[in-house]
GUSELUM-454437 format. One line per field, with one value per residue (C-alpha): residue number from 1; x, z, y. Coordinates in nm, 2 decimals. Each point is the difference from the previous one (the first is absolute). Example, Ala and Ser with C-alpha at 12.3 -4.5 7.8 and 13.67 -1.06 7.14 Angstrom:
2
pos (1:2)
X (1.23:0.14)
Z (0.78:-0.07)
Y (-0.45:0.34)
This chain:
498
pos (1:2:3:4:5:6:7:8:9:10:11:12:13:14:15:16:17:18:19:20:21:22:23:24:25:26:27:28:29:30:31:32:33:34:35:36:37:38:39:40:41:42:43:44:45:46:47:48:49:50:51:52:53:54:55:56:57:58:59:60:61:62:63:64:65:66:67:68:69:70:71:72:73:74:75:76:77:78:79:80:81:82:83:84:85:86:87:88:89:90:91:92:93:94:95:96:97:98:99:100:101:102:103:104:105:106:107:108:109:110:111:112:113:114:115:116:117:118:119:120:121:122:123:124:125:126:127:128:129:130:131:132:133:134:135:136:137:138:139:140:141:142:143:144:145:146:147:148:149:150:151:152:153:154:155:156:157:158:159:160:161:162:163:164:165:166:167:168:169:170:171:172:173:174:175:176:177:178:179:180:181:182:183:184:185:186:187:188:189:190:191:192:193:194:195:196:197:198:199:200:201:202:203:204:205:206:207:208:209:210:211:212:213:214:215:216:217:218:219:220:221:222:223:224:225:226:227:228:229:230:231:232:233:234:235:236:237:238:239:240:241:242:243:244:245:246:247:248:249:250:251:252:253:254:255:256:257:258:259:260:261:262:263:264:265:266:267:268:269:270:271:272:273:274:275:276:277:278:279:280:281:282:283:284:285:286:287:288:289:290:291:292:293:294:295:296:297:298:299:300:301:302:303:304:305:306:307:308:309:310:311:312:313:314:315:316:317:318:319:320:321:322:323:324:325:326:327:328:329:330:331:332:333:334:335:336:337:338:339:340:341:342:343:344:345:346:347:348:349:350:351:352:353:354:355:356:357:358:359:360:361:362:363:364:365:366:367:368:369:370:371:372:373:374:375:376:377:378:379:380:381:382:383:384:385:386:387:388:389:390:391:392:393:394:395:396:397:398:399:400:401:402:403:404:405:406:407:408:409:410:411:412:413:414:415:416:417:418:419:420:421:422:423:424:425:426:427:428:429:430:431:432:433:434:435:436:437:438:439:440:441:442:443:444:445:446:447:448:449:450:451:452:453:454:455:456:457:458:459:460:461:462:463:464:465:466:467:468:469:470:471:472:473:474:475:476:477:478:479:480:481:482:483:484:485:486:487:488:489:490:491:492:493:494:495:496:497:498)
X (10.42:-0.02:0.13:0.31:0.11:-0.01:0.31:0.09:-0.05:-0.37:-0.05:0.15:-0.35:-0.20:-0.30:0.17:0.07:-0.35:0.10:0.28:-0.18:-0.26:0.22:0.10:-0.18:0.10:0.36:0.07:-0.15:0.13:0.34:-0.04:-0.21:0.31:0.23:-0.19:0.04:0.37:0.06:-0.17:0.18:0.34:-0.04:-0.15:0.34:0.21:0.17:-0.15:0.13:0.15:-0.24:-0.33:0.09:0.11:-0.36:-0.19:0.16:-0.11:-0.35:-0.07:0.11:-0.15:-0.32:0.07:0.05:-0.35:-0.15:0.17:-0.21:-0.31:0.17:0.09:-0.32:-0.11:0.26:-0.09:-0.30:-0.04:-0.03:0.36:0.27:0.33:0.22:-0.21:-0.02:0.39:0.06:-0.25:-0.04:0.33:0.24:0.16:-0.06:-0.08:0.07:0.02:0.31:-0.07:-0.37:0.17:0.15:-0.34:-0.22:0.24:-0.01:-0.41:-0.03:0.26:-0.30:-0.21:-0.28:-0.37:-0.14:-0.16:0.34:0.21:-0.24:0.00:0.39:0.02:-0.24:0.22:0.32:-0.06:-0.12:0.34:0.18:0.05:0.11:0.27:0.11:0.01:0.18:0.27:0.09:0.03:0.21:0.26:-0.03:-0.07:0.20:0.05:-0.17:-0.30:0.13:0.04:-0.27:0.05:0.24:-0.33:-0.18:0.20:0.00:0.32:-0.06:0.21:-0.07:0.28:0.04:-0.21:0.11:-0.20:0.26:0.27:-0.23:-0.10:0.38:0.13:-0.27:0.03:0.33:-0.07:-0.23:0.24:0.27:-0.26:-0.05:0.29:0.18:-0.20:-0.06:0.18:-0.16:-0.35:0.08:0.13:-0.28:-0.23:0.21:0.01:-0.41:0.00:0.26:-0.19:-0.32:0.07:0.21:-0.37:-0.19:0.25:-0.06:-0.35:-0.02:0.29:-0.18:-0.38:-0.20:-0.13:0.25:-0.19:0.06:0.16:-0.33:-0.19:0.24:0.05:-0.40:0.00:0.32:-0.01:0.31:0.18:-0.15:0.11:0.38:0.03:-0.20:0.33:0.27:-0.17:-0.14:-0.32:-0.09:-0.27:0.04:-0.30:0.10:0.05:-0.30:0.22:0.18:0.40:0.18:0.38:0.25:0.02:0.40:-0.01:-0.20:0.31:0.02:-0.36:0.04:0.28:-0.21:-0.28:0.15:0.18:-0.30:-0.16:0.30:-0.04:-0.39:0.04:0.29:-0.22:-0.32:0.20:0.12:-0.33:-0.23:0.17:0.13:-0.28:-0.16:0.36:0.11:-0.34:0.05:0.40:-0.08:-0.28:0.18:0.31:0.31:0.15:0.34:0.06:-0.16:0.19:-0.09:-0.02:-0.12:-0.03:-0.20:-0.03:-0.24:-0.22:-0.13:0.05:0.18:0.05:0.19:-0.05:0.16:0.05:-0.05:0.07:-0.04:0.13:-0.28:0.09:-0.30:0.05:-0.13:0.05:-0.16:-0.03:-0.03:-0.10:-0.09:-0.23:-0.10:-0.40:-0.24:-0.33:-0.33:0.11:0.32:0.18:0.31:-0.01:0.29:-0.14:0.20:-0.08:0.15:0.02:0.12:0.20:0.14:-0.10:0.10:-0.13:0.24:-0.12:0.15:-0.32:-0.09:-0.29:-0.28:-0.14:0.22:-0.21:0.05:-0.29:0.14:0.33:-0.10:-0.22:0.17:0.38:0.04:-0.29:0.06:-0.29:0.01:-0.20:-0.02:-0.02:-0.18:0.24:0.09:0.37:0.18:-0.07:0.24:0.29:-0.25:-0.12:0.29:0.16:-0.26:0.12:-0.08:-0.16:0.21:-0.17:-0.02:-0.08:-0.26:-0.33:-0.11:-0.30:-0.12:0.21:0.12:0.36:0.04:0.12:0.09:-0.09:0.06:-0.24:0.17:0.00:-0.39:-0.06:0.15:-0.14:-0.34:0.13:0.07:-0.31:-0.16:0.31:0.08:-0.21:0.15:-0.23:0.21:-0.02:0.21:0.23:-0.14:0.32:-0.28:0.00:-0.17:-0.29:-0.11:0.06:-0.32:-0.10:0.25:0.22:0.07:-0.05:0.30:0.17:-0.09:0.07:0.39:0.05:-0.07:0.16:0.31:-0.02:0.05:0.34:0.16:0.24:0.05:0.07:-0.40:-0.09:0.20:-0.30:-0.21:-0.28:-0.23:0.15:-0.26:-0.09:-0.15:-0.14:-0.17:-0.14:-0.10:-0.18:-0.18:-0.11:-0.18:-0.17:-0.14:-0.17:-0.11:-0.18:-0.10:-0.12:-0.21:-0.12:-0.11:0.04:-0.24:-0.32:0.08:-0.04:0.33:0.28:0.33:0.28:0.18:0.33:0.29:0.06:0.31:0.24)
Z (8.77:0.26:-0.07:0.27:-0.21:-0.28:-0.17:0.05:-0.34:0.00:0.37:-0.16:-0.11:0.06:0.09:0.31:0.18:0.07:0.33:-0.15:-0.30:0.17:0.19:-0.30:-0.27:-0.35:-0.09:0.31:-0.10:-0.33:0.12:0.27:-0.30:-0.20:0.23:0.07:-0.34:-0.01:0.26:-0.15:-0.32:0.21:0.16:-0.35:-0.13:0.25:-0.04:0.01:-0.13:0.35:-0.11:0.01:0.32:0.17:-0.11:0.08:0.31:0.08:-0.08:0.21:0.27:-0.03:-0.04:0.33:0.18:-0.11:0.09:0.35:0.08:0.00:0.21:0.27:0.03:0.09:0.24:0.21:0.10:0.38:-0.07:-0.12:0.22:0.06:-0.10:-0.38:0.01:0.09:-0.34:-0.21:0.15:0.12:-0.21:-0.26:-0.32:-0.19:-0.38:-0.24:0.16:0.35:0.00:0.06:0.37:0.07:-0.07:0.26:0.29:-0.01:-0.06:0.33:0.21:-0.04:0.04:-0.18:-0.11:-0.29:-0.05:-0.01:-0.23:-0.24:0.02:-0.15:-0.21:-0.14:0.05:-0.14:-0.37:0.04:0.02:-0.36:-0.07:0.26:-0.13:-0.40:0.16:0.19:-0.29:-0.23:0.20:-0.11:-0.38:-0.09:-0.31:-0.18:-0.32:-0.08:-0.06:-0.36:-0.18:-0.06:-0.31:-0.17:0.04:-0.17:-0.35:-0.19:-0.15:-0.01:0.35:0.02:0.34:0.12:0.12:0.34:0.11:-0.05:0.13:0.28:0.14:-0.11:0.27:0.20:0.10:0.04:0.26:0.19:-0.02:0.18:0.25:0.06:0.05:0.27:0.10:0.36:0.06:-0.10:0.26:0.33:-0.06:0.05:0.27:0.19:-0.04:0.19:0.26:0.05:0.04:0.21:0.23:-0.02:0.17:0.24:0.16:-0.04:0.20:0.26:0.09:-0.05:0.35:-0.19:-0.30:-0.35:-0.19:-0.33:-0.22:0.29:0.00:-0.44:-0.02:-0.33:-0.10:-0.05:-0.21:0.29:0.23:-0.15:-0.04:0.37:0.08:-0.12:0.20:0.32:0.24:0.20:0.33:0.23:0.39:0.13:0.40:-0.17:-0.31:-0.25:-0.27:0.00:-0.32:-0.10:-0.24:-0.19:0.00:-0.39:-0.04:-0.19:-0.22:-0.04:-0.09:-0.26:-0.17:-0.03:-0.17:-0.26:-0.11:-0.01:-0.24:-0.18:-0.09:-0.03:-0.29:-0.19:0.02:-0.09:-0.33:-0.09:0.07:-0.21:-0.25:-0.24:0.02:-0.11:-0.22:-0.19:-0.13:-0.06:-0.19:-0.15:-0.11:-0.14:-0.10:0.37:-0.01:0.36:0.34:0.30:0.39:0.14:0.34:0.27:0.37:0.32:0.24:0.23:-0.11:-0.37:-0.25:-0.35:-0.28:-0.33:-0.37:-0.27:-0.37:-0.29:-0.38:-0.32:-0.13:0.29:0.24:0.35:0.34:0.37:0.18:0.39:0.09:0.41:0.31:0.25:0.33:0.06:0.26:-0.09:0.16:0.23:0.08:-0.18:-0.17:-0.36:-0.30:-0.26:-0.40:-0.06:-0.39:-0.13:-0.31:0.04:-0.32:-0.28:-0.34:-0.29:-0.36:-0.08:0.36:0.14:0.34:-0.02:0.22:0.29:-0.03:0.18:-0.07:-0.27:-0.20:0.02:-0.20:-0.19:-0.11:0.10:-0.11:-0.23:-0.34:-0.28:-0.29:-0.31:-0.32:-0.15:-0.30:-0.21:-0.39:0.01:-0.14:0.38:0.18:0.03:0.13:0.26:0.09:0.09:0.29:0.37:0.13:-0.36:-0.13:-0.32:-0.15:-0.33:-0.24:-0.03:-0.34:0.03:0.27:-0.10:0.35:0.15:0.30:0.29:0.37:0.18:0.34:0.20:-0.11:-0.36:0.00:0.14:-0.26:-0.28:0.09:-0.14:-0.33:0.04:-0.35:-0.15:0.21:0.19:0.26:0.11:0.25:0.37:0.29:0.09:0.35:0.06:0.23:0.03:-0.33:0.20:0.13:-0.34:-0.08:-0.31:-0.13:0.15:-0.19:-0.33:0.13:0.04:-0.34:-0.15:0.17:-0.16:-0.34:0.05:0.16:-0.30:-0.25:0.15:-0.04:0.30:0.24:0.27:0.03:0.10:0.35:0.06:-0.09:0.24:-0.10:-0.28:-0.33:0.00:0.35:-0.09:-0.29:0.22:0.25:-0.21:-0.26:0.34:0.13:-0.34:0.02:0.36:-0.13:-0.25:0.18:0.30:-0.29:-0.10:0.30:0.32:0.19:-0.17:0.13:-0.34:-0.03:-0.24:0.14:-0.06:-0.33:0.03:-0.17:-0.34:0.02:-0.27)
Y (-10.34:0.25:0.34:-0.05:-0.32:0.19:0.10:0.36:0.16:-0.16:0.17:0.35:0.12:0.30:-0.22:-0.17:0.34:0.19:0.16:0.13:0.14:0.12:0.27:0.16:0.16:0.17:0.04:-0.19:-0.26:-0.03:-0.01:-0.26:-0.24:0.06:-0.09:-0.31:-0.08:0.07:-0.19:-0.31:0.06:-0.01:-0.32:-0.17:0.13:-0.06:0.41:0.30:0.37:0.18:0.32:-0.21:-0.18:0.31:0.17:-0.34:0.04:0.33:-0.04:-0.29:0.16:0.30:-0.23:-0.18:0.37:0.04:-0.32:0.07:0.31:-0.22:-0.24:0.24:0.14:-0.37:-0.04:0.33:-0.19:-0.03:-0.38:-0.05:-0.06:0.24:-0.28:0.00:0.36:-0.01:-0.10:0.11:0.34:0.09:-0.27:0.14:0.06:-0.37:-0.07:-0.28:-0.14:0.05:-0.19:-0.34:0.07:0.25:-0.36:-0.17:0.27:-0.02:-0.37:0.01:0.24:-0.31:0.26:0.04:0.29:0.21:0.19:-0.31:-0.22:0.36:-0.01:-0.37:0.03:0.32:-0.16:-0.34:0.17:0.20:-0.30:-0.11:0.33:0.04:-0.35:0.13:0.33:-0.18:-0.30:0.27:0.23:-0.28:0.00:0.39:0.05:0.35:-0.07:-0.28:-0.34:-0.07:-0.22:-0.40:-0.06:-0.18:0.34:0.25:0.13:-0.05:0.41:0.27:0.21:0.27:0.15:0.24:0.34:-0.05:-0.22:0.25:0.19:-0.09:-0.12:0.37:0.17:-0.32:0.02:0.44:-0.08:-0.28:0.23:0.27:-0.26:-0.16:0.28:0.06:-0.28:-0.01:0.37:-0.15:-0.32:0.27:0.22:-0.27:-0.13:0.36:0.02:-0.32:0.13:0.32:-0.16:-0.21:0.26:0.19:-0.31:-0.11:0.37:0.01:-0.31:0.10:0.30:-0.20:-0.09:-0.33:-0.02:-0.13:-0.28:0.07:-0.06:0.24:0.30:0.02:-0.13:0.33:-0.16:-0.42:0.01:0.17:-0.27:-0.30:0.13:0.09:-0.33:-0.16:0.19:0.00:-0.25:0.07:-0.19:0.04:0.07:-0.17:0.13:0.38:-0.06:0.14:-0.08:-0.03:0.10:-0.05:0.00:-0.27:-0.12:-0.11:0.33:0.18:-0.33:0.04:0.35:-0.09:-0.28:0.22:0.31:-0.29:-0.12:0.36:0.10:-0.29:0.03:0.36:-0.11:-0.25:0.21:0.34:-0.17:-0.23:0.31:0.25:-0.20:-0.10:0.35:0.16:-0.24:0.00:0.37:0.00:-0.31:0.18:0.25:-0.11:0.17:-0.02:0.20:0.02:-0.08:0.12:0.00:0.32:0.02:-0.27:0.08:-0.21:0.06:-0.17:-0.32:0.07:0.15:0.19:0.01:0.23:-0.17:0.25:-0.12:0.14:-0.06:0.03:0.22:0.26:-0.10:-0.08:-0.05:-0.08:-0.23:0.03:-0.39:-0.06:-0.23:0.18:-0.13:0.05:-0.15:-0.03:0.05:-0.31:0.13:-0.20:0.04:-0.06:0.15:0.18:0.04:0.38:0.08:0.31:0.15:0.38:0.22:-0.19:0.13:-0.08:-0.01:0.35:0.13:0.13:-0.16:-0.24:0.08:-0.19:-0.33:-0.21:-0.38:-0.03:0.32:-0.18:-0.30:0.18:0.31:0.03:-0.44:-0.02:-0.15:-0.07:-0.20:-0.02:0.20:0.35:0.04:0.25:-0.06:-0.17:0.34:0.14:-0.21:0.25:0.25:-0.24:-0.11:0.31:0.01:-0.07:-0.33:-0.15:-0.32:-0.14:-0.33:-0.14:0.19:-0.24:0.13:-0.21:0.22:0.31:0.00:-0.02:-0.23:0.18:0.07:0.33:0.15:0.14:0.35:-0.07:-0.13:0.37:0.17:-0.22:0.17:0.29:-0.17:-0.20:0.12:-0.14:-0.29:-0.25:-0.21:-0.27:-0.21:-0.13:0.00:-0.32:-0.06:-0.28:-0.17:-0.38:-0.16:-0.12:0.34:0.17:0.23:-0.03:0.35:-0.15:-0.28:0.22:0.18:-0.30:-0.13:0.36:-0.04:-0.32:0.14:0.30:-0.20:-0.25:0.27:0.16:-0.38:0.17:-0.26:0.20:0.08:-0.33:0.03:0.21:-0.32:0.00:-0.24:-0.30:0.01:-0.28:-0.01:0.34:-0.19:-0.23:0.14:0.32:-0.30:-0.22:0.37:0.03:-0.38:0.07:0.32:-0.16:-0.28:0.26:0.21:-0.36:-0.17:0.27:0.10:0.18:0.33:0.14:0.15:-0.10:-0.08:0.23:0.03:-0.20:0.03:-0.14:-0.22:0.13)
């Protein structure tokens, strides 16, 4: 079976797009293999989560920008013709959904040359892709589709607090947007007005006016928008090109700055949401979350959210589109987040809030034990930020979960009291380090022994998947210490399922 009779899902895979692959490198690279794979995922199950699609999306088309700069420096070959390097060159920008129509308008040249078989070549592997992208655009849903009825466990799974989570700063962020939302859409809409003003005299006062493409050559972003509103003509008697205004151009204009205020809407919230909702969820003990400042500016925005907590911490969080161009000149949105006045439950500002020291420090929880004889546990917890489970008197150790803040104080008590617990990372099971899933097992226990049910709607991982999962890592450990390769080294200590 040849590989365009193949069904799409079997086409989806990394293997079947070297050109693409090869313009990208590290990070890059990773993303766009991911989004291969989520887009092969998608069309197996028929739905895909709006978030992944939307960051699929992104990826392969930042890929295809890549894969173009190759192509144009084919196409400024003396051996290709002005009507290839018309739309290779000086076209507008392609992406995934656009490939289609660029494949007719070559194909309709009926031309040969090194720059048109490179573009095929490219555009034919991008096909697949812009298929997955555009069947999918269809059936994006908010959350992943649930498993088959056959597959589920009938177990006890109480809600997690991401969900409530999550929706809480969710709907923060759409109401940042939103509100804004027809200011975001006439900014854009002005920009567009005001460059293209800017062109239309250049070229009124210009000897031999440019083409569109010509005149913003620094700026293709710029170049493809104007393309749209204006129509360019050549007078063969005068040998120069004729440019006019478009009469759908103020349509054009309108349809443009939508679908900027839409993207800039679904990117705003998907971008800032995980990295926001992470630590809040982290943390805990949310007692308010406010918005407190909303800006509009030129191709982006910002918004800052206030949260506060029971325990008297707080923070801000400074949440924001920015328009860049990169070394290409073009336009891209960045997610800059930043964290301002963060107080910790003691009142003293924490230091340095950068993104890592957020999780970490301000959000951090540890679980585990404290070794401490039994008649101790008023002492201990009188402490900020200590909450103690049952005594183990096996061990002579109380179960327990600490804050960041509390772990620092124990050192000064660490003659009397040993803590020896982990941080919960709350990353997906699979890329659990090996702490990690102590923590994890350590919360369980520690949960367990409160018998409060409230603590399991902070249920990240169900036990018995944790079980699993930690006694299936100890069998390849001990299978890769058996029979890996004679390097001489002993695999890792796993963890010892409890």
């Amino acid at each position: 079976m040849s590989e365009s009779t193949k069904p799409l899902a079997d086409r989806l895979v990394v293997e079947n797009f070297p050109l693409l692959r090869a313009s990208v490198q590290g990070r890059s690279l990773q993303r766009f293999e991911q989004a291969v794979a989520h887009l092969a995922e998608g069309i197996r199950l028929d739905a895909i989560p709006n978030v992944t699609l939307t960051e699929a999306k992104e990826a392969v088309n930042r890929t295809i920008d890549e894969a173009e700069q190759s192509l144009r420096d084919v196409a400024r070959g003396d051996d290709t013709p002005e009507a290839v390097k018309d739309i290779l060159i000086w076209g507008s920008i392609p992406y995934a959904h656009t490939i289609p129509g660029r494949i007719k308008k070559l194909q309709a040249l009926r031309v040969e040359c090194p720059a048109m078989t490179a573009a095929m070549a490219l555009y034919e592997e991008i096909l697949p892709l812009s298929a997955a992208l555009d069947d999918l655009k269809k059936k994006a849903i908010k959350k992943a589709p649930p498993k088959p009825a056959e597959e589920r466990k009938e177990r006890f799974a109480p809600n997690r607090p991401q969900n409530a989570t999550v929706m809480l700063v969710r709907n923060l962020l759409l109401g940042i947007v939103n509100e804004k939302f027809d200011e975001v859409r006439e900014h854009k809409a002005e920009a567009l007005r005001r460059t293209l003003h800017r062109y239309l005299g250049a070229v009124a006062d210009a000897e031999k006016p440019q083409r569109p493409a010509e005149f913003f050559k620094d700026r293709p972003g710029h170049a493809s928008d104007i393309s749209e509103l204006v129509d360019v003509k050549r007078d063969a008697a005068r040998k120069v090109y004729v440019i006019t205004v478009r009469d759908d151009a103020e349509a054009t204009i309108a349809k443009k700055a939508q679908e900027h205020a839409d993207y800039v809407r679904d990117v705003f919230v998907n971008k800032n949401l995980r990295k926001t909702t992470a630590i809040v969820d982290a943390k805990g003990n949310l007692k308010d979350a406010t918005v407190r400042h909303i800006s509009v500016y030129a191709d982006g925005l910002d918004g800052t959210l206030k949260f506060a907590f029971e325990d008297g911490s707080s923070f801000s969080a400074k949440q924001q589109v920015v328009g860049s161009h990169s070394i290409h000149g073009r336009f891209f949105l960045r997610y800059p987040l930043t964290f301002h006045d963060v107080t910790m439950p003691d009142g003293k500002p924490m230091p340095q809030p950068s993104e890592e020291r957020m999780n970490l420090i301000f959000a951090g929880r540890y679980y585990g034990t404290i070794a401490a004889p039994e008649s101790e546990r008023r002492l201990l917890e009188s402490m900020p930020g200590i909450r103690l489970g049952a005594y183990d008197a096996a061990k002579g150790a109380f179960l327990v979960e600490l804050t960041e803040e509390a772990l620092r104080k124990l050192d000064d008590f660490s003659a009397d009291f040993r803590a020896d617990v982990k941080p919960r990372s709350f990353e997906d099971l699979a890329n659990m380090t090996d702490d990690g899933l102590a923590a994890e097992l350590a919360w369980h226990a520690w949960a367990a022994s409160l018998n409060d049910a409230r603590i399991y709607e902070r249920l990240h991982v169900p036990l018995d998947e944790l079980q699993a999962h930690v006694a299936q890592k100890a069998r390849d450990k001990a299978m890769q210490k058996s029979f890996g390769p004679a390097s001489g080294k002993d695999a890792s200590p796993g963890i010892t399922p409890s």
